[in-house]
N, C-alpha and C positions, 0 to 999 in steps of 0.2 A: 114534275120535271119541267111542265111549262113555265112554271114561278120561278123557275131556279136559272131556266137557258134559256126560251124560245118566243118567240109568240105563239106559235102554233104546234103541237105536238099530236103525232100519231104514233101510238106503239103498243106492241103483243108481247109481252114480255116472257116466252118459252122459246126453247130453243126450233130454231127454223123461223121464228117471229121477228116482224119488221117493225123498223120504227124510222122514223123520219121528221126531226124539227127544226124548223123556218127560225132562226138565229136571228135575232134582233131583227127580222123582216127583209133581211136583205141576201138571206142566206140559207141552202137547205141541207140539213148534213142527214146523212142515210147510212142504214146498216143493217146487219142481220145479229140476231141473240143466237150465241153457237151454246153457251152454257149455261143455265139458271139454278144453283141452287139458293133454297130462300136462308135466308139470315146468314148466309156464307160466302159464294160466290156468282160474280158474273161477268161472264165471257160475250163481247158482241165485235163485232168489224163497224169500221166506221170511214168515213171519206164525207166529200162534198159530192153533188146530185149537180157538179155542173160542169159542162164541155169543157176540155182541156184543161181542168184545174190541174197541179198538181201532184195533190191527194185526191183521188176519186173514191169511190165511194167501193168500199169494202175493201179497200188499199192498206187497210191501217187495225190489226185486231188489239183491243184494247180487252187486261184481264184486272178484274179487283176482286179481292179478296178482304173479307170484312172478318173483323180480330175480334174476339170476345175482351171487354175489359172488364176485369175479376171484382171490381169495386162498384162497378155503376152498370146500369143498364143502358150502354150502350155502345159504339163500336169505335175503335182506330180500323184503317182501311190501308193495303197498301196497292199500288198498281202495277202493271208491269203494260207497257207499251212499244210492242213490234212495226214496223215498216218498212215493206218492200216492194222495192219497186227494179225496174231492171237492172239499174247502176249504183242500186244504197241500199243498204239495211241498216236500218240503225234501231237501236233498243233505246227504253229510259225508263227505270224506275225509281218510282217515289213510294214518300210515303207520309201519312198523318197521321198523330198521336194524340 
């Protein structure tokens, strides 16, 4: 995860597990793991770790769901991402093939 986002990365990856990584160093986004299962699904809330942002931190639950593909040994993933906040909700799903 840190190779991929952050500089610095903390994270417990089962549900009620925290995770927390420093974004390019200027930035700390935080969350909680609400759902783990391995080679299938993962459920965590996310936001920024900073006053007034905002998206704060656990503002935002983000769900992926990883797709067997029948040919190779590996995955397509799609997402589904919620947030709310007092005056919005908004959804957005994607997806990779």
């Amino acid at each position: 995860m840190q190779s991929w986002l952050g500089t610095d990365v903390e994270f417990d990856a089962r549900p009620g597990g925290i995770y927390k990584v420093n974004v390019v160093g200027d930035h700390d986004a935080l969350g909680e793991f609400v759902e783990v299962i391995e080679n299938e699904k993962v459920v965590f809330t996310f936001g920024w770790n900073e006053p007034g942002h905002p998206i704060p931190a656990g503002s935002t639950k983000v769900a992926i769901t990883l797709i067997p593909r029948a040919t190779t040994r590996s995955f397509a993933w799609s997402t589904a991402v919620c947030r709310r906040t007092p005056s919005l909700t908004t959804k957005t799903v994607g997806s990779s093939s």
